[in-house]
Backbone as CSV, one residue per row, in Angstrom:
resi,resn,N_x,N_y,N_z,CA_x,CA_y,CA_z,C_x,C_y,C_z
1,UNK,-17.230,15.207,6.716,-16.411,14.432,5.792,-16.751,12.955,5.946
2,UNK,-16.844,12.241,4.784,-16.924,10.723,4.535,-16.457,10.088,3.746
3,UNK,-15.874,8.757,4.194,-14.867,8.515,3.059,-15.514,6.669,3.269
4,UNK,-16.015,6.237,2.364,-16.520,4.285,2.467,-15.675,3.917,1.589
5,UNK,-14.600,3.182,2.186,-14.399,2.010,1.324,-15.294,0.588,0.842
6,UNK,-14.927,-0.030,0.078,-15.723,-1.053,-0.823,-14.852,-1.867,-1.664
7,UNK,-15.138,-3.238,-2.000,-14.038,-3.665,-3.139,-13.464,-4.999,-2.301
8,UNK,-13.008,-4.865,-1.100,-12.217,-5.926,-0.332,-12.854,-7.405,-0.493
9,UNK,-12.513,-8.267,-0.455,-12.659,-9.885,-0.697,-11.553,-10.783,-0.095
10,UNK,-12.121,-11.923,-0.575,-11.008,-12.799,-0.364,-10.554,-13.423,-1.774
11,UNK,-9.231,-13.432,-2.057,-8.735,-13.744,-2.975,-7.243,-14.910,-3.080
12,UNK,-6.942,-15.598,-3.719,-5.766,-16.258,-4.166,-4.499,-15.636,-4.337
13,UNK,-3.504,-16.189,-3.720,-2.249,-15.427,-4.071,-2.083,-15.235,-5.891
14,UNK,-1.358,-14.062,-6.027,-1.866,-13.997,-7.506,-2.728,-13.263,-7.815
15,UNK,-3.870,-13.426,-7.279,-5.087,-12.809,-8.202,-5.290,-11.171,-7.527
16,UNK,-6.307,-10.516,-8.407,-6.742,-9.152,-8.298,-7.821,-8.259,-7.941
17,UNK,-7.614,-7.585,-6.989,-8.605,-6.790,-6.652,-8.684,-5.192,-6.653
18,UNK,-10.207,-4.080,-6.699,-10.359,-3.046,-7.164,-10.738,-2.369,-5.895
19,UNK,-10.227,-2.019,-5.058,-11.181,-1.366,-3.996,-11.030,-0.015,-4.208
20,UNK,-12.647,0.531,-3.971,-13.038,2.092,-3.946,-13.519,2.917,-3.397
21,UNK,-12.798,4.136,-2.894,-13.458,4.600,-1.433,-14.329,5.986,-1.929
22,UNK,-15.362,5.772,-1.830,-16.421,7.318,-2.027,-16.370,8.048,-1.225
23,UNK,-16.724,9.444,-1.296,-16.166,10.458,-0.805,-17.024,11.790,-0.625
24,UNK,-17.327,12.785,0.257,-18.342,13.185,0.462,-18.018,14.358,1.553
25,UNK,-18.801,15.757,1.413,-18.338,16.666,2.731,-16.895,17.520,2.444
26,UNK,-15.983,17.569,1.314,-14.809,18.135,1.455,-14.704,18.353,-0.447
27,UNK,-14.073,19.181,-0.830,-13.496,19.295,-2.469,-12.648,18.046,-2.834
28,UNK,-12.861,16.978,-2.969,-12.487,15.800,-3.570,-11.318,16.420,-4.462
29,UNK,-11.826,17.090,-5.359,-10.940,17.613,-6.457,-9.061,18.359,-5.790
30,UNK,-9.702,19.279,-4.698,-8.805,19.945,-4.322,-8.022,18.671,-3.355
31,UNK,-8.009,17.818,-3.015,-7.254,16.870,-2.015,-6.792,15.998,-2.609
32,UNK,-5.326,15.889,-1.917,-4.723,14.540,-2.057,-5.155,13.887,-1.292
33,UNK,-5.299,12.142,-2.075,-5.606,10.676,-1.302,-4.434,10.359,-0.785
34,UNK,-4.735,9.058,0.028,-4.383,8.513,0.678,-4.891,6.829,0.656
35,UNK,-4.144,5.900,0.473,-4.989,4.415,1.305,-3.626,4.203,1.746
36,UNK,-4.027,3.560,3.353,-2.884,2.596,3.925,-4.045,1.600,4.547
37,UNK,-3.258,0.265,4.802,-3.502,-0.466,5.813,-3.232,-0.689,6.500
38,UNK,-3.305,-1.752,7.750,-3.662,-2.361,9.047,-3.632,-3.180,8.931
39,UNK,-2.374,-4.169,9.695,-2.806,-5.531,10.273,-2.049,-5.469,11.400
40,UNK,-2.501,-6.714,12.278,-2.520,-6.571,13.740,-0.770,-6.910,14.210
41,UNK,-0.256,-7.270,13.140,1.125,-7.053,13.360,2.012,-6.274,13.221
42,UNK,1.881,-5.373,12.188,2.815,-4.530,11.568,2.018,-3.174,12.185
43,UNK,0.932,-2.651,12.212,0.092,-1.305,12.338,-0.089,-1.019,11.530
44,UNK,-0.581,0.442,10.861,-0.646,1.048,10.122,0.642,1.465,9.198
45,UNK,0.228,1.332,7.803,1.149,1.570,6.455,0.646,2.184,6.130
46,UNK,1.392,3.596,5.347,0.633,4.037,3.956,1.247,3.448,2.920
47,UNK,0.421,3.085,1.929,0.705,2.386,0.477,0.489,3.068,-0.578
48,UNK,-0.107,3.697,-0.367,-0.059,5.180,-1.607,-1.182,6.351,-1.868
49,UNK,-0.729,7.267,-2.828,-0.861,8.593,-2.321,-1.208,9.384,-4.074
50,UNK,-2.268,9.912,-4.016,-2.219,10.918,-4.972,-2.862,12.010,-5.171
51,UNK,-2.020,12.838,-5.625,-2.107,14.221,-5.437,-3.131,14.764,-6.422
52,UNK,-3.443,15.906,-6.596,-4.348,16.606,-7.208,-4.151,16.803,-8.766
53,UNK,-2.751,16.707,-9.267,-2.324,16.675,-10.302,-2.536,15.208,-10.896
54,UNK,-2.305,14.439,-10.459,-2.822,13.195,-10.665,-1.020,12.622,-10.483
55,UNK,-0.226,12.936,-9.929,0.826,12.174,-9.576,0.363,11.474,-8.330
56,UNK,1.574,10.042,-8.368,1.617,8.964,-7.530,2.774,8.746,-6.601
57,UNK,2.237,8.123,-5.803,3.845,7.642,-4.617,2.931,6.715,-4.355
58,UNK,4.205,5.645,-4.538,3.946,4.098,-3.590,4.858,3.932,-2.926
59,UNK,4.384,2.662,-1.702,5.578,2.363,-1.071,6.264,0.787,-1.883
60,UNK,7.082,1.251,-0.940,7.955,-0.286,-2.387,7.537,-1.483,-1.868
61,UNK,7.265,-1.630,-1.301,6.119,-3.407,-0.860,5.285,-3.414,-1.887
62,UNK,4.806,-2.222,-2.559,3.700,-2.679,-3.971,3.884,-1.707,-4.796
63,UNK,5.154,-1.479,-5.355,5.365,-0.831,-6.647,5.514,-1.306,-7.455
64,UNK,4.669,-1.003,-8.382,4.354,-2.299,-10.053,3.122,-3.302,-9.798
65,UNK,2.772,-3.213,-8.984,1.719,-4.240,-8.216,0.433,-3.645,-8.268
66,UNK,0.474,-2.423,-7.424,-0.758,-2.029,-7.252,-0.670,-0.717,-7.952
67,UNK,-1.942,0.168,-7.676,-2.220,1.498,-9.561,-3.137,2.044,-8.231
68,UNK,-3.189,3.451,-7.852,-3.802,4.401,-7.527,-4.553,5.145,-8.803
69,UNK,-5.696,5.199,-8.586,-6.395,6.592,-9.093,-7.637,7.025,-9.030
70,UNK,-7.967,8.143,-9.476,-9.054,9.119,-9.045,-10.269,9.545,-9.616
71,UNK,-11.146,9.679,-9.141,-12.375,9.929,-10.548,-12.767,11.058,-9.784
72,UNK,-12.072,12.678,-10.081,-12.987,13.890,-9.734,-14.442,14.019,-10.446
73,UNK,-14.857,13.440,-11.174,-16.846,13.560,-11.634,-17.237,12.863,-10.393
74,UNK,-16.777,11.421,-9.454,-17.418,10.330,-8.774,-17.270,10.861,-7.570
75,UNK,-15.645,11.642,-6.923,-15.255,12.554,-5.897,-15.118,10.725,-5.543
76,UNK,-13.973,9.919,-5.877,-14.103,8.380,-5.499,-12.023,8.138,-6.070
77,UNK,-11.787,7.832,-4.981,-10.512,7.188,-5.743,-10.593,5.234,-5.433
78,UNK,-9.928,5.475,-6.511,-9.317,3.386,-6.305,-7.788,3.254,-6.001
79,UNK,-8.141,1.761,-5.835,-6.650,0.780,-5.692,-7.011,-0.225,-6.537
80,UNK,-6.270,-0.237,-7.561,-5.682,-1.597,-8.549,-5.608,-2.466,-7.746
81,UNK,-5.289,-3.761,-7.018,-4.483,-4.302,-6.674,-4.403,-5.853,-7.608
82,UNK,-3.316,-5.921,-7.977,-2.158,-7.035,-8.882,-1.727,-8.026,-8.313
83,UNK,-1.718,-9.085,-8.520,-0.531,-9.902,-7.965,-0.207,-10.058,-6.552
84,UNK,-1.951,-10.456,-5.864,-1.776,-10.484,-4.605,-1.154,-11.153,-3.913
85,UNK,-0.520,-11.348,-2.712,0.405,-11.817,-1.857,-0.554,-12.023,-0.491
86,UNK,-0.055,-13.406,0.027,-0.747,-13.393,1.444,-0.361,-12.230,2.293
87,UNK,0.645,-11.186,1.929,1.377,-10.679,3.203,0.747,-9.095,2.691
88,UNK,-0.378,-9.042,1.857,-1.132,-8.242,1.656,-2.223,-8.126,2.287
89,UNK,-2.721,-9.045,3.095,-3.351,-9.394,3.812,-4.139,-8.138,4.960
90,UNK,-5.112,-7.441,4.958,-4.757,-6.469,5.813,-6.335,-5.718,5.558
91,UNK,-6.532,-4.561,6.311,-7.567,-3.984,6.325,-7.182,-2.858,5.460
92,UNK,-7.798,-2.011,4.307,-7.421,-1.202,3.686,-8.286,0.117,4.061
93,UNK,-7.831,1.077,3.878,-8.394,2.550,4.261,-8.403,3.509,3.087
94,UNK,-8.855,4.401,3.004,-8.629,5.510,2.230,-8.541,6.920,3.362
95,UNK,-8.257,7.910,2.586,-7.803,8.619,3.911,-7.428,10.412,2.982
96,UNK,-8.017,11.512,3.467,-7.211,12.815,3.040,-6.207,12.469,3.549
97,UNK,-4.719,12.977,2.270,-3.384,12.943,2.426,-2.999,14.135,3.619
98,UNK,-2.767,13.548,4.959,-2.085,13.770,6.053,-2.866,14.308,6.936
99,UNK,-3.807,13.210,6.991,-4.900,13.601,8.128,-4.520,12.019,8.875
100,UNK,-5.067,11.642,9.517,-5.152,9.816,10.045,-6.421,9.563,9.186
101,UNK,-6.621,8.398,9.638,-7.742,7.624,9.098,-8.883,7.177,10.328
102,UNK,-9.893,7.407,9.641,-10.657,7.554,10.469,-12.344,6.292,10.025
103,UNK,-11.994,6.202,8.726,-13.163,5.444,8.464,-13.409,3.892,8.365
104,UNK,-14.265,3.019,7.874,-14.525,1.659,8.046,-13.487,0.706,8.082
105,UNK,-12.997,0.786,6.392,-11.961,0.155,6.034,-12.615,-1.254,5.320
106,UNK,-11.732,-1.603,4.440,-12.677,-2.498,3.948,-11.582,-3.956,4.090
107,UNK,-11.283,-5.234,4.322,-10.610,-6.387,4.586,-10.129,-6.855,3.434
108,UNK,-9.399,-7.029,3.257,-8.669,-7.601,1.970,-7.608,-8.711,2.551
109,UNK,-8.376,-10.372,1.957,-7.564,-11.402,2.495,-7.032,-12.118,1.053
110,UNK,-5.818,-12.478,1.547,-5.349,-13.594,0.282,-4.836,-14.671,1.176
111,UNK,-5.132,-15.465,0.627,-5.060,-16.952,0.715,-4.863,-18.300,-0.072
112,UNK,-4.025,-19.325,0.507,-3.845,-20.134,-0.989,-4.926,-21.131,-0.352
């Protein structure tokens, strides 16, 4: 199994970013996602989640903010992310829904 994230930058409070984690070794189709992040204060979050049907769960720190979704042809899901906040600040993951995380992770900074 392999999962690369991609997409992370540095950005302005406010502004928007697309990160996308490819996927490889497992039925993409048949699994629910996962991305949470990491920062060295809080630990690990999950931020959202989608299932095979193509339903969503966020956590409420970024509901309306950020957009999960999936491309079964790419076996690749994304993160929208909206209306960034410094306190978004964090390493992002992708992850099979209820396994841990195990791969790179890609940095996602905001800053004014």
């Amino acid at each position: 199994v392999q999962l690369v994230e991609s997409g992370g930058g540095l950005v302005q409070p406010g502004g928007s970013l697309r990160l996308s984690c490819a996927t490889s070794g497992f039925t993409f189709s048949s699994a629910a996602m996962s991305w949470a992040r990491q920062t060295p204060g809080k630990g690990l979050e999950w931020v959202s989640h989608i299932y095979t049907d193509g339903s969503t769960d966020y956590a409420d720190f970024v509901q309306g903010r950020f957009t999960i979704s999936r491309d079964n042809t790419k076996d690749t899901v994304y993160l929208q992310m909206n209306s960034l906040k410094p306190e978004d600040t964090a390493v992002y993951y992708c992850a099979i829904k209820g396994f841990g995380v195990g791969s790179p992770g890609t940095q996602v900074t905001v800053f004014s």
